[in-house]
Backbone as a ProteinNet text record, in pm:
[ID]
protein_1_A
[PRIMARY]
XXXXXXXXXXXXXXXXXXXXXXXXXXXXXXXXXXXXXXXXXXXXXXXXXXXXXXXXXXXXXXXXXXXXXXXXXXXXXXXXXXXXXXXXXXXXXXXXXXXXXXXXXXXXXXXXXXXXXXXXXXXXXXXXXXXXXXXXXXXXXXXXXXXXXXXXXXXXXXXXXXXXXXXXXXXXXXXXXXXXXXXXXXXXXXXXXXXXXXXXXXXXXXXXXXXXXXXXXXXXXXXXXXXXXXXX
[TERTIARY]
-119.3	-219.5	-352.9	-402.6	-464.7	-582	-740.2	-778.9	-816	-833.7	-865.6	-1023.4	-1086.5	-1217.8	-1231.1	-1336.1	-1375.8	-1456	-1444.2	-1521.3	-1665.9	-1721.4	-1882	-1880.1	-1809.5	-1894.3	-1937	-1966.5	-1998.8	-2195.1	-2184.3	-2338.7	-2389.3	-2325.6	-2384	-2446	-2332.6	-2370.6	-2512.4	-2467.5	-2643.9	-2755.2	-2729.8	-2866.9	-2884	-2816.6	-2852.2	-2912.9	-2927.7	-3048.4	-2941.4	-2825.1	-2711.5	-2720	-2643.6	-2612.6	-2504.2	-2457.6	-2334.5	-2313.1	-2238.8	-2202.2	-2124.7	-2009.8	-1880.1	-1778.9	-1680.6	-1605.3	-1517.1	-1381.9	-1241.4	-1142.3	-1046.2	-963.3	-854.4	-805.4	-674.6	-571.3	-443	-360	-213.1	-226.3	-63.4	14.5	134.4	225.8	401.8	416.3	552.2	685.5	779.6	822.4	970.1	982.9	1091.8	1072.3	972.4	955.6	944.2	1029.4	1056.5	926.8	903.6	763.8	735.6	629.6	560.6	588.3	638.5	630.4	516.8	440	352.8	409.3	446.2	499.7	662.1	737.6	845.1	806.8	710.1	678.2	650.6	549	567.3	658.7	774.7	907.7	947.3	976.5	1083.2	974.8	828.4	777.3	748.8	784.3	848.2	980	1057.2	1225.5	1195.7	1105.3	1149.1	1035.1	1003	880.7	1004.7	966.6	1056.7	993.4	1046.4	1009.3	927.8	969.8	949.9	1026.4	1016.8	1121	1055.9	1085.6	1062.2	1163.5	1107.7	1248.7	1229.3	1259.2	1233.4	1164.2	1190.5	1099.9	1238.5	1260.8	1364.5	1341.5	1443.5	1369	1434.2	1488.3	1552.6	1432.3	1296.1	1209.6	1073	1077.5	966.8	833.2	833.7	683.7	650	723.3	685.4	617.5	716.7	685.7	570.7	503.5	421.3	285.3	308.3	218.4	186.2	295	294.4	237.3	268.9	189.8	45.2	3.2	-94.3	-192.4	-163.1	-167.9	-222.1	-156.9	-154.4	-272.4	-249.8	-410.8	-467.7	-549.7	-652.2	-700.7	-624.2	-673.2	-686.2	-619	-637.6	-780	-798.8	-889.9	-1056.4	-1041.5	-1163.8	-1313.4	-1282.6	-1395	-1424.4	-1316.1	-1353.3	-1466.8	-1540.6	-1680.4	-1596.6	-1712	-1654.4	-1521.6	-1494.7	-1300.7	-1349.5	-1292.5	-1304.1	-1147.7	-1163	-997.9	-919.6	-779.8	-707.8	-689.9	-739.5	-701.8	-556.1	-598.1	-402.7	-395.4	-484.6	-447.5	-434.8	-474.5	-473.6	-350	-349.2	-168.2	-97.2	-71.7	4.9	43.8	-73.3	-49.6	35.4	-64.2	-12.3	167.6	208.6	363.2	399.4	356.9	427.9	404.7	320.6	293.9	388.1	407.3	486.3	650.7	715.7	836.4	938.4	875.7	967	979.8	873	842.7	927.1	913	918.5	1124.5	1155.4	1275.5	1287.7	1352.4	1352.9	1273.9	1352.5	1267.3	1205.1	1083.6	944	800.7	868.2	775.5	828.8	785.4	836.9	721.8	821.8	711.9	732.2	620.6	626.1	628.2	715	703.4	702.4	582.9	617	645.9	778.9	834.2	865.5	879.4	930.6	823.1	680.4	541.3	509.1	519.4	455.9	298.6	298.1	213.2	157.7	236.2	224.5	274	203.4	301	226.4	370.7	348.6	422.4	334.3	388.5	418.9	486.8	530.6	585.1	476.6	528.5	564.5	685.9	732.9	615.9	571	490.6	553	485.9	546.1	455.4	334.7	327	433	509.2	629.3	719.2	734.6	842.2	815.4	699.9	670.9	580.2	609.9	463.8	537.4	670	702.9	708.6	680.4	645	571.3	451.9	331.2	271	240.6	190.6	256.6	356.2	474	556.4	551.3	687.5	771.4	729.7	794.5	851.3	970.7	1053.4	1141.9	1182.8	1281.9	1188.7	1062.3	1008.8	999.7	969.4	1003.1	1123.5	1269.3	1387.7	1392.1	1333.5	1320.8	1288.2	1164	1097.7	1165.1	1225.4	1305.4	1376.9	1524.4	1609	1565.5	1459.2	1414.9	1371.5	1292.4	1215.2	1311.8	1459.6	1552.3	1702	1726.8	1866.1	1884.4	1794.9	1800.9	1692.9	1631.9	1487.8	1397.2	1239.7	1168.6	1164	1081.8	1055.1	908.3	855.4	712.8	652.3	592.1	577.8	441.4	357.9	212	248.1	102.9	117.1	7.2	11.9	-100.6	-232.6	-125.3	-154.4	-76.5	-138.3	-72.1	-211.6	-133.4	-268	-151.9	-263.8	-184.4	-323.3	-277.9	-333.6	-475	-611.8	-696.7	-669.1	-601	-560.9	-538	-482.8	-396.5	-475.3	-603.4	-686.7	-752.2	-691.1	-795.6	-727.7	-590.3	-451.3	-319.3	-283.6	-198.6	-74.6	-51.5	21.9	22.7	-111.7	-179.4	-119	-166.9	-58.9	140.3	151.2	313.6	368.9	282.6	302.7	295.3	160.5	119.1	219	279.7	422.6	562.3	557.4	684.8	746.8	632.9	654.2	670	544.6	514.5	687.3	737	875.5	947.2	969.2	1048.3	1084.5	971.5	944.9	991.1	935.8	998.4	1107	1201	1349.3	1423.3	1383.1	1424.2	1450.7	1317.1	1304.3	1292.6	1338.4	1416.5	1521.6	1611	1742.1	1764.2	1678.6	1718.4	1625.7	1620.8	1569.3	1423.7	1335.7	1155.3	1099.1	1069.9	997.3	870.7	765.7	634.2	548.4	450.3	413.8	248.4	157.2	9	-24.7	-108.9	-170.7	-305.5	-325.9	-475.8	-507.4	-611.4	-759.6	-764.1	-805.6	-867.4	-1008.4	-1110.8	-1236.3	-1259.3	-1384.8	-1406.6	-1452.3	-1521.9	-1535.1	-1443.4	-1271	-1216	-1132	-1197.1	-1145.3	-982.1	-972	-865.7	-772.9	-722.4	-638.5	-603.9	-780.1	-721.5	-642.3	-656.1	-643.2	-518.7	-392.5	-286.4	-237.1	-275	-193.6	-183	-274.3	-346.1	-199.6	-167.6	-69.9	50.3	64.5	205.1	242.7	152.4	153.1	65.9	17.3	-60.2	-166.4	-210.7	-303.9	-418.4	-534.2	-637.2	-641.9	-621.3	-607.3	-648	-737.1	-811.6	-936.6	-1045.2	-1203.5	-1230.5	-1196.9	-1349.5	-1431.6	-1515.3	-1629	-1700.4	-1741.4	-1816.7	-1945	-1984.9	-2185.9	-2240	-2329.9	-2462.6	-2584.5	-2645.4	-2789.2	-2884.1	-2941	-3064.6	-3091.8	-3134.6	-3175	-3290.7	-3416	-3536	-3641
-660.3	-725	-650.3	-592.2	-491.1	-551.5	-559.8	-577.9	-466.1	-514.8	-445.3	-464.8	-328	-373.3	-254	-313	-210.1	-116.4	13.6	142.3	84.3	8.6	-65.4	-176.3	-228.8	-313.2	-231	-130.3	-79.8	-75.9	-68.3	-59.4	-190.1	-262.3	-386.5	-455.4	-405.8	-473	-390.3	-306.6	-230.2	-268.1	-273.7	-316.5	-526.8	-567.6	-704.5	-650.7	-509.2	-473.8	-466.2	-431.1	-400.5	-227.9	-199.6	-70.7	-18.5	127	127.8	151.9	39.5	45.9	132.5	157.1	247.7	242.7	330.1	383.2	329.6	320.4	340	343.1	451.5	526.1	458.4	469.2	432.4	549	596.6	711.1	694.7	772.7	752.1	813.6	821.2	889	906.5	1005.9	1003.4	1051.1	888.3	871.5	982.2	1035.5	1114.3	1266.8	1278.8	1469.8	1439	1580.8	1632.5	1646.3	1629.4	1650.3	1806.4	1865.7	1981.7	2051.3	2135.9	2219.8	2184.2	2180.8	2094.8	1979.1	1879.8	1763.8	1761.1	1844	1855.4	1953.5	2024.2	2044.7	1965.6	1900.5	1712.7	1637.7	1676	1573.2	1648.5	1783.4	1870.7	1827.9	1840.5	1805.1	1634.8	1556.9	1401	1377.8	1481.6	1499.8	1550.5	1643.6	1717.5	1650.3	1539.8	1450.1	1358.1	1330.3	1229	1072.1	943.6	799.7	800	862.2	816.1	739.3	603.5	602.8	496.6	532.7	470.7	371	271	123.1	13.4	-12.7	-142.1	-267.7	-400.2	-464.2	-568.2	-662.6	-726.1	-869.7	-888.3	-999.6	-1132.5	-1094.2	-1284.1	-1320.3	-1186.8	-1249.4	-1208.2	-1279.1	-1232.7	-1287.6	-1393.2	-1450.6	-1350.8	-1297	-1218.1	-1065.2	-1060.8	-927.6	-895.8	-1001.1	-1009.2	-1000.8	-1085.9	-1096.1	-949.3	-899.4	-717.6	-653.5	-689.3	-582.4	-646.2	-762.8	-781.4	-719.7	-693.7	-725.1	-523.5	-474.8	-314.8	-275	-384.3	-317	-374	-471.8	-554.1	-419.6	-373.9	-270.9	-153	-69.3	36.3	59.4	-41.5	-63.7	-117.5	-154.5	-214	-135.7	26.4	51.7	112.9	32.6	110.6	5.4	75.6	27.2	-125.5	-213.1	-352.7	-436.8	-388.6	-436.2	-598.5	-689.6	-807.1	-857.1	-891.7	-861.2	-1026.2	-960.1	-1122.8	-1227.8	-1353.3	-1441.5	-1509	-1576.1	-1656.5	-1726.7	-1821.8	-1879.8	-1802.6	-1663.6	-1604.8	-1481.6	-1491.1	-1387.2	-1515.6	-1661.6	-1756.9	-1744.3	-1778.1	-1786.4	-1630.6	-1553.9	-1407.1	-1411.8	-1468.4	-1458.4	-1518.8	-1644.9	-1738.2	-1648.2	-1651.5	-1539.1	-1437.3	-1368.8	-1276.9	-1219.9	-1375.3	-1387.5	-1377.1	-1442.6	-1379.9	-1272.2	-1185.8	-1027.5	-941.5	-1005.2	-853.4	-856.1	-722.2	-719.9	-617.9	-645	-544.7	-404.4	-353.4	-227.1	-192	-250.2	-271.6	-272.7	-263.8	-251.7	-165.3	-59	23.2	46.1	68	59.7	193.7	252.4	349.4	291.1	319.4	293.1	429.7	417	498	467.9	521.9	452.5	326.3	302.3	114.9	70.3	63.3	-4.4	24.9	-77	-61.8	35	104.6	202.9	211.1	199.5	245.9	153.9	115.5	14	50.6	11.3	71.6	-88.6	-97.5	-219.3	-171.7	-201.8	-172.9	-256.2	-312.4	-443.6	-365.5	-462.4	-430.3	-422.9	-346.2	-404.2	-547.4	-651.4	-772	-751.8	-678	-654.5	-668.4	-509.4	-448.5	-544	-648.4	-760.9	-885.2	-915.7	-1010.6	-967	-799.1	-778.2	-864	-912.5	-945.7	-1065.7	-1120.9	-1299.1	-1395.2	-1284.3	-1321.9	-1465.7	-1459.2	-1524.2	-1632	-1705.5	-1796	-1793.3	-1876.3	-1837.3	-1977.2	-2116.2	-2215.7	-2184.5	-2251.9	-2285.9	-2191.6	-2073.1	-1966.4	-1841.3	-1829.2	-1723.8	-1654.3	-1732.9	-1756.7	-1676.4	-1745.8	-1648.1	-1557.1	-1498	-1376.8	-1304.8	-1325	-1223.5	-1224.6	-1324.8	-1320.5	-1242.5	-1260.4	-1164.2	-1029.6	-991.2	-852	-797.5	-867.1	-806.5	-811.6	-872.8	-922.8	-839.3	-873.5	-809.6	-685.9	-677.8	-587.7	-453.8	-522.2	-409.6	-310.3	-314.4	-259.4	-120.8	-30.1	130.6	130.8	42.7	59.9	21.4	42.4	-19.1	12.4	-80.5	-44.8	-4.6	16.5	51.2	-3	-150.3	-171.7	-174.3	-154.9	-207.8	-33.8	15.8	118.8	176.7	139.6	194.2	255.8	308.1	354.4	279.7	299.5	203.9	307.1	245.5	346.7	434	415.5	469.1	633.9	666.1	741.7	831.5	777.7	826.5	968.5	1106.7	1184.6	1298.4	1255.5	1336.8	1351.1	1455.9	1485.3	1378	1350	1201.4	1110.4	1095.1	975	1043.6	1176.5	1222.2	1195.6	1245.4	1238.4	1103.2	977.7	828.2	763.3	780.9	835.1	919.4	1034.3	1060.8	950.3	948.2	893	726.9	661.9	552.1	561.9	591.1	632.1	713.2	833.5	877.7	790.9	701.6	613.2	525.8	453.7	355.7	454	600.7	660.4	714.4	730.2	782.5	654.8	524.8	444.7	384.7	381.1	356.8	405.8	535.9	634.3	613.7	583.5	593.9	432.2	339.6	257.9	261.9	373.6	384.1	372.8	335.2	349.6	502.3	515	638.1	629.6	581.8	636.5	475.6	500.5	373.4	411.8	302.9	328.1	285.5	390.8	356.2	339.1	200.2	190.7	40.2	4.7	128.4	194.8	349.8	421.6	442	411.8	453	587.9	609.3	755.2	884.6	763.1	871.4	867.2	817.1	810.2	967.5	1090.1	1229.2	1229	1195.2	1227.2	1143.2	1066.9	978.4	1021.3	1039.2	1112.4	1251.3	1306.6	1476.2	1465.5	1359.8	1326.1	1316.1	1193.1	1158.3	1244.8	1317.1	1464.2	1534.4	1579	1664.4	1638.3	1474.7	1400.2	1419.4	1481	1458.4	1384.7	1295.6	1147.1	1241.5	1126.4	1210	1093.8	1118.8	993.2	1005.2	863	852.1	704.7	647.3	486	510.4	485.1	427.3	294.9	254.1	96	92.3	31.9	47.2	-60.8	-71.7	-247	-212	-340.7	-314.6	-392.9	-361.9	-418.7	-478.8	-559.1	-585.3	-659	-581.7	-672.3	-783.8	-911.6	-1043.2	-1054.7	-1025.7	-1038.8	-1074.7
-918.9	-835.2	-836.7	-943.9	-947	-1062	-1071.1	-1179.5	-1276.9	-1423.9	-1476.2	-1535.7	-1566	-1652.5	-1761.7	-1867.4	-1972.9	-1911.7	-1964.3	-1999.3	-1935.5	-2043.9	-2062.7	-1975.8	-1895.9	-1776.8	-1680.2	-1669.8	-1529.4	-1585.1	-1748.2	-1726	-1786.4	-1804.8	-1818.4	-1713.4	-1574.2	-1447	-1449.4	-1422.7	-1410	-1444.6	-1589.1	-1656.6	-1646.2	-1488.6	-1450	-1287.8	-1265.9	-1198.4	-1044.5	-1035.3	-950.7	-971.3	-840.9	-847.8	-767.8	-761.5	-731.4	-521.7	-477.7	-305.2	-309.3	-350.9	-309.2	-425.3	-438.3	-532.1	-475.7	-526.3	-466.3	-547.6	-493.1	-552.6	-574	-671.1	-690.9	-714.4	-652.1	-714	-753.6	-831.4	-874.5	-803.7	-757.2	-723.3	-739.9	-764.5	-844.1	-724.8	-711.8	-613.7	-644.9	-746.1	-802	-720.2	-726.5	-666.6	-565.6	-524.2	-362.7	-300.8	-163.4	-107.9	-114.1	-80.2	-67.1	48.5	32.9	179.4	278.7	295.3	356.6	441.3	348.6	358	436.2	442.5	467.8	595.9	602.2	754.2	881.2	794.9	915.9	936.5	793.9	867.7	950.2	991.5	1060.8	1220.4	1194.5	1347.4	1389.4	1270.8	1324.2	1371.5	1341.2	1362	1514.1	1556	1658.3	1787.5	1744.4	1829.5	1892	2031.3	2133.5	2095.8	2063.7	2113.4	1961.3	1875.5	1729.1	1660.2	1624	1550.5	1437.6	1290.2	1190.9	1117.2	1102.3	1064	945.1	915.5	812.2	869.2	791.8	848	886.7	959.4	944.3	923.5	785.5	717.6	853.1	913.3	984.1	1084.3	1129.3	1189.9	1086.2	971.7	852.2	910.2	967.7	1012.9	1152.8	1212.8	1307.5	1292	1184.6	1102.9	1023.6	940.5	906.2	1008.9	1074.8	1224.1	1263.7	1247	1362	1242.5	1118.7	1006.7	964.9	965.2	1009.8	1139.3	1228.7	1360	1385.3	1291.9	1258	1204.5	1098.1	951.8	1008.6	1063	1129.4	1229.4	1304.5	1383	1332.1	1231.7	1213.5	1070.9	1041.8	932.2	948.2	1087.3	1175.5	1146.3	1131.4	1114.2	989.3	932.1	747.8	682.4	594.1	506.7	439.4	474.3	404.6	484.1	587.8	603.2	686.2	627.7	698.4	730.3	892.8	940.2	835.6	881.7	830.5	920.5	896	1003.6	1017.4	1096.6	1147.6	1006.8	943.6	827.5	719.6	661.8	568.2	592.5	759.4	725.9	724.6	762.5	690.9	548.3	510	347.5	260.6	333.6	321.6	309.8	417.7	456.5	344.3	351.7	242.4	66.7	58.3	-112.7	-124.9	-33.8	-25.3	-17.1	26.8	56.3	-31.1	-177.5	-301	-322.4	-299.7	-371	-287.4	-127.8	-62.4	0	6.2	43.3	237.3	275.3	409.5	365.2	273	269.5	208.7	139.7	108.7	194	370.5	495.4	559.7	605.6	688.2	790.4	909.3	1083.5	1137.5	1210.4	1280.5	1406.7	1533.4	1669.8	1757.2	1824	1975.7	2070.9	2133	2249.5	2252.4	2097	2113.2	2076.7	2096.6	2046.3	1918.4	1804.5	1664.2	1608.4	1559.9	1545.6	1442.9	1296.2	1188.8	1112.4	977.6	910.8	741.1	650.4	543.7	414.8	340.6	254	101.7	61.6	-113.7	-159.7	-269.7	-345.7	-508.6	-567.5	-666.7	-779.1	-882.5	-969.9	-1094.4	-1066.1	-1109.5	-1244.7	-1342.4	-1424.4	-1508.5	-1484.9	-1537.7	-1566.9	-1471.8	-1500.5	-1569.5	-1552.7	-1635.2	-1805	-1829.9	-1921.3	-2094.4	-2095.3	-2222.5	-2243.4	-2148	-2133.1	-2200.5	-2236.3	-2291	-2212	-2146.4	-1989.7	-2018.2	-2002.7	-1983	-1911.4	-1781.9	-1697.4	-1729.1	-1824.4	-1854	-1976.8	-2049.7	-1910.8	-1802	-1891	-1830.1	-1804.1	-1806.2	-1765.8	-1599.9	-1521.6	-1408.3	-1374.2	-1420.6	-1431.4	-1426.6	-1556.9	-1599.7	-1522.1	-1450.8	-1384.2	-1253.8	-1191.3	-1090.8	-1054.5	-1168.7	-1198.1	-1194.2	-1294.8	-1277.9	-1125	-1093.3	-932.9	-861.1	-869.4	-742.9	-752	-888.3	-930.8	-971.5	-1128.4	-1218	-1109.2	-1057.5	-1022.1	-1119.4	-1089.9	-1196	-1139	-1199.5	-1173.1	-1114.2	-1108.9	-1055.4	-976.6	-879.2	-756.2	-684.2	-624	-543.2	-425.1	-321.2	-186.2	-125.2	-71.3	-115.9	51.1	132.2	262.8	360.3	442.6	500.3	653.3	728.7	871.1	992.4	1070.1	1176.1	1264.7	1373.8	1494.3	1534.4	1551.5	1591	1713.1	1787.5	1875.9	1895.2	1757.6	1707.9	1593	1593.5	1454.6	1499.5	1409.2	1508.3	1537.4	1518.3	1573.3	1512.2	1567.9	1450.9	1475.7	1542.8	1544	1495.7	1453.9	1322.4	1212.5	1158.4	1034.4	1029.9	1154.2	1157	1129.5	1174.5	1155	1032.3	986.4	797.1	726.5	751.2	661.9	655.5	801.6	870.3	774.1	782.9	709.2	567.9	514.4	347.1	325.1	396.3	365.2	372.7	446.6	476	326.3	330.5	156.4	62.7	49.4	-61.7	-113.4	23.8	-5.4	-38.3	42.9	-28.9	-169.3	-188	-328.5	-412.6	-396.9	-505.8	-500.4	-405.1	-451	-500.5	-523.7	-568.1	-735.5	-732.2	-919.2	-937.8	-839.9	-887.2	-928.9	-998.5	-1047.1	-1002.8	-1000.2	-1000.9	-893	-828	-707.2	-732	-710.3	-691.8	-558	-526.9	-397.2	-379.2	-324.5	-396.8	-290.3	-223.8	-252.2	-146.3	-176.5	-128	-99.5	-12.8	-5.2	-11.4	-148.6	-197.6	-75.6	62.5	165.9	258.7	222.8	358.7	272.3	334.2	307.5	382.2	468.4	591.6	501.3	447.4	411.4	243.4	201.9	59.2	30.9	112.5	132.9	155.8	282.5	275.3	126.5	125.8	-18.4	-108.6	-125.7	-198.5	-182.3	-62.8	-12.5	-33.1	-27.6	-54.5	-229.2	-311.5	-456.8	-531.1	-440.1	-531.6	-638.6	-739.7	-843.2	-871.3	-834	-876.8	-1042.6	-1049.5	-1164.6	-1219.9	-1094.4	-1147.9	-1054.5	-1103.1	-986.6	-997.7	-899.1	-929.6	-844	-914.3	-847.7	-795.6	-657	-605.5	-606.3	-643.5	-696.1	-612.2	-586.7	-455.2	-539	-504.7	-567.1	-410.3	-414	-296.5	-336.5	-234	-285.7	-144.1	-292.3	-193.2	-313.5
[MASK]
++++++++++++++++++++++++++++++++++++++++++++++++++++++++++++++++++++++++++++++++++++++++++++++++++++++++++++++++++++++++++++++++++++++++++++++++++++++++++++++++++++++++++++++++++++++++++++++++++++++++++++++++++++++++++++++++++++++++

């Protein structure tokens, strides 16, 4: 779900008299290695925190669920550069797009004291599953990729959606919520065979969030870039 571009469009745009708004990061991260001492210090002080508790998503109330993970990033993303919230019709559609891809534990929630806090999304990379298709899902392509994302399962996987509630921004509780989930998705989906996940986008000035991931292992390893042009 990710685009791609050449080397040489970034100055083509340019030279149509655009220039550069903001960067954003894309990182890799390799869901196989153990976390960092670092990282395994915040689990032992999420372990030893009261009215924490981190969970899956449960698929028998999926439109609700969606709603609450909606309902999460809309708030915790409010004052990031560019963020335009999701509406009731676009987390609809959202739900519906999503219902093939996603399995229970592909969302993981942070709660305090029972109240949703933290929420973390990981979609399969459907690249990987469909890359031998040669863009054909008629007549049995479709199948194919089915089977793979459902049965067989691929090794690669995004991150594409992940906030904690502003509430919480500021404090080290916002970090413990930010491990809590992201661990959650990753012990999972290691033991069900994914090797390596992208997390992306990152805004080049959100430091506090890169410096995490930084810590968790992640490695920048994609930029894109959004271009501005005045109209005057």
């Amino acid at each position: 779900m990710m685009g791609h571009g050449r080397p040489w469009y970034g100055e083509r745009v340019e030279q149509c008299g655009y220039r550069k708004a903001k960067d954003l990061i894309a990182y890799t991260y390799d869901v196989v290695s153990e976390p960092s001492p670092a990282i395994r210090a915040l689990a032992a002080k999420a372990a030893g925190l009261s009215g924490l508790r981190f969970r899956f998503m449960d698929m028998t109330k999926f439109k609700d669920e969606i709603a609450l993970v909606v309902t999460i990033f809309n708030d915790a993303w409010a004052d990031n550069w560019g963020f335009l919230p999701f509406s009731h019709a676009e987390m609809q559609h959202l739900a519906h797009m999503l219902k093939p891809l996603l399995q229970s534990e592909d969302v993981a929630i942070g709660e305090v004291d029972g109240v949703p806090a933290a929420v973390v999304v990981c979609l399969p990379n459907i690249n990987e599953a469909i890359a031998d298709l040669k863009g054909r899902l008629l007549p049995f392509g479709w199948a194919k990729a089915l089977w793979r994302l459902k049965v067989v399962g691929v090794k690669t996987a995004r991150i594409p959606l992940m906030g904690v509630l502003r509430r919480y921004h500021g404090s080290v509780l916002s970090i413990v919520l930010a491990h809590g989930v992201i661990e959650k998705i990753r012990v999972s989906h290691q033991r069900k065979g994914f090797r390596s996940a992208e997390l992306s986008w990152i805004l080049e000035d959100n430091t506090a969030v890169r410096r995490l991931i930084e810590k968790w292992g992640g490695r920048a390893y994609k930029t894109y870039r959004i271009f501005r042009k005045d109209l005057a």
